[in-house]
VMD Tcl script that draws the C-alpha trace (Angstrom):
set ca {
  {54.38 134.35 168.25}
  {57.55 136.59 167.28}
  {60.40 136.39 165.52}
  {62.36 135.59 168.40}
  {60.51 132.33 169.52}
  {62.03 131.07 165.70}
  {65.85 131.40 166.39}
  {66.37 128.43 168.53}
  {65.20 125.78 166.06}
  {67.22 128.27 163.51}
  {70.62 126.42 163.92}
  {68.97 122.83 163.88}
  {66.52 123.96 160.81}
  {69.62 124.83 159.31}
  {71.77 121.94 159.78}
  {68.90 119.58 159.11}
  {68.34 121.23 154.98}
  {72.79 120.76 154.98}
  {71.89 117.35 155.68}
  {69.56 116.41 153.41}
  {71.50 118.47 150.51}
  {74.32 116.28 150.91}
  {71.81 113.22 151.28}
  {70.35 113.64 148.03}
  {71.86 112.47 144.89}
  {70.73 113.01 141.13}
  {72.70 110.40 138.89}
  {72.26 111.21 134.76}
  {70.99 108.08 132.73}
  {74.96 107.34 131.79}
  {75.70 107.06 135.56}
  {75.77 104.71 138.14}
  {76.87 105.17 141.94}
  {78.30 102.46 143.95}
  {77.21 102.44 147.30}
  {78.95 101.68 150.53}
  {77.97 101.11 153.92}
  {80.36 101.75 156.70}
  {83.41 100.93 154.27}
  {81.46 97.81 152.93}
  {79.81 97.73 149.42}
  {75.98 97.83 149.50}
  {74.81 98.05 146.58}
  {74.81 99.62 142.60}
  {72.18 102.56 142.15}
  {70.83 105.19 139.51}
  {70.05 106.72 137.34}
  {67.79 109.13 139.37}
  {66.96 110.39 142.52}
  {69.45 108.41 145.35}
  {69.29 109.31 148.98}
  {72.84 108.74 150.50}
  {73.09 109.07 154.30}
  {76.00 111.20 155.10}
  {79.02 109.80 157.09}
  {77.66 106.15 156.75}
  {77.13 105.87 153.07}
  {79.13 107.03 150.48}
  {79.20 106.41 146.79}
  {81.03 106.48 143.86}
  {80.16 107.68 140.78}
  {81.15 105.71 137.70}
  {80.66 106.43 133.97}
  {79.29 104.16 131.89}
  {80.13 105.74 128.37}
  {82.64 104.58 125.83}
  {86.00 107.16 127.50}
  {88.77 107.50 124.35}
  {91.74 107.37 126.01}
  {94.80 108.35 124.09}
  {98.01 106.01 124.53}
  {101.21 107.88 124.46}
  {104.05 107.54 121.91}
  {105.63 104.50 122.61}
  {108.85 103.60 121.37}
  {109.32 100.00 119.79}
  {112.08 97.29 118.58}
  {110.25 95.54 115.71}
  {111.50 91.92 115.17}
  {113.74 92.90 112.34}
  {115.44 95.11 115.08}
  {114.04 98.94 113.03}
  {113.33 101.23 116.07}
  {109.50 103.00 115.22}
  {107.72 105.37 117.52}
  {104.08 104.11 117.77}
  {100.91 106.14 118.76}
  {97.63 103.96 119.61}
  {93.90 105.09 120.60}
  {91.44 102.78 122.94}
  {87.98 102.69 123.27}
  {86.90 101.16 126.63}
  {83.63 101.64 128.76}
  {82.53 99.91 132.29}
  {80.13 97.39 132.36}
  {80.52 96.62 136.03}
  {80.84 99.39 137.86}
  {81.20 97.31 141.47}
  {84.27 95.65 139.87}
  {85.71 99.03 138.19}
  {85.91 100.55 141.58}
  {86.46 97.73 143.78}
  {88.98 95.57 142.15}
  {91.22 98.17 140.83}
  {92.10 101.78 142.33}
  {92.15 103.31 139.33}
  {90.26 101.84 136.30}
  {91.32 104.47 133.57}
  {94.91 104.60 134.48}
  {95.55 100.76 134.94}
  {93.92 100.21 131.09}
  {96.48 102.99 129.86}
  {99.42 101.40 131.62}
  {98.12 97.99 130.03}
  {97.35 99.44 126.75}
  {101.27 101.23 126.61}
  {103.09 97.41 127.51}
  {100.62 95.18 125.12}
  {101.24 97.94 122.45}
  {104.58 97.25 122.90}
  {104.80 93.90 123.18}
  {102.59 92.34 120.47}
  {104.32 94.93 117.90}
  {107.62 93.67 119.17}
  {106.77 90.79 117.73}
  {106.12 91.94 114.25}
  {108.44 92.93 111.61}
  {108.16 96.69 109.78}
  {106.17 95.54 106.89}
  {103.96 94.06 108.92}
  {103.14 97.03 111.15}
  {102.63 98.95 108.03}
  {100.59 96.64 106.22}
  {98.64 94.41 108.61}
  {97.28 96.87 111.08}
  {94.02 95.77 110.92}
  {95.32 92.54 112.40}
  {97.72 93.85 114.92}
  {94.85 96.16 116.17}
  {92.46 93.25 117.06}
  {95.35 91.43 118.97}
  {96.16 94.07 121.06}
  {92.13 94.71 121.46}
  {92.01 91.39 122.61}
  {94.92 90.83 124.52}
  {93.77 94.36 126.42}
  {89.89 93.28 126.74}
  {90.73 89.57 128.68}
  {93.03 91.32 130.96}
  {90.64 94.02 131.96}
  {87.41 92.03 132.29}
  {88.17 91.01 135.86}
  {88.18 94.67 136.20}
  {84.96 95.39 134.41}
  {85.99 96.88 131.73}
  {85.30 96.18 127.81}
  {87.32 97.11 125.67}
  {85.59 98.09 122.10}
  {88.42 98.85 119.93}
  {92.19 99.66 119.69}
  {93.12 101.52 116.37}
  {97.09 102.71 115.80}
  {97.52 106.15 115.03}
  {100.87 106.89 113.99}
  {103.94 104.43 113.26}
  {106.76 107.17 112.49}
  {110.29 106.32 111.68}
  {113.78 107.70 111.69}
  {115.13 109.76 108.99}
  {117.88 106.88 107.85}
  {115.48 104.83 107.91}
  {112.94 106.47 105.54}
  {116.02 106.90 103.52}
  {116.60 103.61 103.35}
  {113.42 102.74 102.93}
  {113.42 105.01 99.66}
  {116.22 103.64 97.98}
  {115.33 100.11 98.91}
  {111.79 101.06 97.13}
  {113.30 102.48 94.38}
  {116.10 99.21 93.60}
  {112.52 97.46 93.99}
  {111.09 99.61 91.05}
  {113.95 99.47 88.77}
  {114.09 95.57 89.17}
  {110.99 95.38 88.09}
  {111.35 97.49 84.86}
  {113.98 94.99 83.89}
  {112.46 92.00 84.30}
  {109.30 93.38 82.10}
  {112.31 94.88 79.81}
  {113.45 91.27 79.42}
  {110.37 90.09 79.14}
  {109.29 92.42 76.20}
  {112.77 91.33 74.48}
  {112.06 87.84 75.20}
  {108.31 87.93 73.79}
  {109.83 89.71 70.84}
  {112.86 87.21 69.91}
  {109.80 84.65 69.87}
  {108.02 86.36 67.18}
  {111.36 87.03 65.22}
  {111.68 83.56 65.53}
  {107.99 82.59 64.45}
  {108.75 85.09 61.11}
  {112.00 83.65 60.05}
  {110.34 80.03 60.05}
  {107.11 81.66 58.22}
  {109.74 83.50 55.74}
  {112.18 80.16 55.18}
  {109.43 77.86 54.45}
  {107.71 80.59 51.84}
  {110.18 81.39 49.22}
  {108.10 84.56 47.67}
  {107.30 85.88 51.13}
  {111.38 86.74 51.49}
  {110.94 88.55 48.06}
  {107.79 90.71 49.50}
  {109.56 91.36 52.87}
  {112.48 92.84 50.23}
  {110.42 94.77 48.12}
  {108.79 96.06 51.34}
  {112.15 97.30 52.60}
  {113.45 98.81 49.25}
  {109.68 100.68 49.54}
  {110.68 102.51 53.23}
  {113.82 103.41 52.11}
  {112.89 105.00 48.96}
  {110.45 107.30 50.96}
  {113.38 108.44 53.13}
  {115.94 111.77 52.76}
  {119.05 109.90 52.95}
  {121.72 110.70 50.23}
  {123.11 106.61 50.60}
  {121.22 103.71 50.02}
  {122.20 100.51 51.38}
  {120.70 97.43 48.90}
  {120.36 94.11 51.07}
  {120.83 91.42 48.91}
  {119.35 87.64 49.66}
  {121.73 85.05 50.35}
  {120.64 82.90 47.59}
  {121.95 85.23 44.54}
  {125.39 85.53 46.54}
  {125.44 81.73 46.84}
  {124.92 82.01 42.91}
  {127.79 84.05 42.32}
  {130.39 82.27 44.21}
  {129.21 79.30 42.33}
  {129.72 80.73 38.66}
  {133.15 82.29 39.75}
  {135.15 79.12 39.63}
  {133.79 78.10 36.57}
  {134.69 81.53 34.59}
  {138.25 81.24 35.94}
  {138.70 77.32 34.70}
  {137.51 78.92 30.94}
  {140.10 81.81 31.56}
  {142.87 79.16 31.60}
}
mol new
graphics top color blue
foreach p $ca { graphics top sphere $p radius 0.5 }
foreach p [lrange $ca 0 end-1] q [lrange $ca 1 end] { graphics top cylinder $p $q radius 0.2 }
display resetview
């Protein structure tokens, strides 16, 4: 036999490897292919080797690992009516990839749609402080919010986490002077404190000095004693109440004996 006896089944030898090139499928272990037959679904396959006829099968592949999908700036009224711009991050994988592809055209743009009005929503609902503070909370409502509307869709939604929650310049202004009032309300109140505490004590000494009639002596000794070790040219001598009482009472006396 020659060469030329080999060229007619050429063309069909040819056609047949085409065939069976596009027939044959090799899915990774984080794949699955949904199968239909003649428009209808057949079945879920892979990993592996998969033999799809051509023209009456055809299959979908589908990823089954945790996609991070990025959720745009979104711009939100809080309830005490401060305008933030809020950035958001979801983690989301299929676990049933005959519902991802069936029951929704588009699986990863429907969750990002979803993801951009819950984010706006549930943190509508919120005041400033809160978004700043409680994130840990607002992040597992909109996680679960998310997850029961995208389980008829065969999705799961692991985790939501917000990014960013960025504010106008007037209102970081505000924000700073309204932190600041906060600070210097509290150093008064401990100021007043302190001066309260102290009056206390002051109070607590004069009863210990008025009931102990030599302990107003030492406490004038003790004051003549810091003066003394002070550069001042004047000295100022306190003297107790009781020896001007005894003064005022010999005056009178002295003037009667004048007369």
């Amino acid at each position: 036999m020659n060469l030329g006896d080999f060229i007619p089944y050429l063309a069909p030898t040819v056609v047949l490897l085409l065939i069976l090139g596009s027939a044959i499928k090799i899915l990774p272990e984080y794949e699955r292919g949904v199968v239909f037959f003649l428009g209808r679904f057949q079945s879920v396959k892979g990993p592996g080797l998969i033999i799809v006829i051509p023209g009456i099968q055809q299959m979908e592949r589908v990823d089954l690992r945790v996609i991070t999908l990025d959720v745009p700036t979104q711009d939100v009224i809080s309830r005490d009516n401060v305008t933030v711009h809020v950035s958001a991050v979801l983690y989301f994988r299929v676990v049933d990839p005959e519902k991802a592809i069936i029951q929704v055209e588009d699986f990863g743009d429907a969750t990002s749609q979803l993801a951009q009005t819950t984010l706006r929503s549930v943190l509508g609902k919120h005041d400033l402080d809160e978004m700043l503070s409680e994130r840990d909370k607002l992040n597992a409502d909109i996680q679960e919010i998310i997850d029961a509307q995208t389980e008829g869709w065969g999705i799961k939604v692991a985790n939501v986490e917000i990014k960013h929650v960025d504010l106008d310049d007037s209102m970081i202004r505000a924000i700073a002077r309204q932190a600041e009032a906060e600070r210097e309300r509290r150093a008064k109140v401990i100021h007043a404190e302190g001066e309260l505490q102290a009056s206390k004590k002051l109070v607590e000494a004069a009863e210990v000095m008025s009931s102990e009639a030599g302990a107003m002596q030492l406490r004038y000794l003790q004051t003549l004693s810091d003066m003394s070790t002070k550069n001042s040219s004047t000295i100022v001598f306190p003297l107790p109440m009781d020896m001007i009482k005894g003064f005022m009472q010999h005056k009178p006396a002295d003037k009667g004996k004048d007369e």
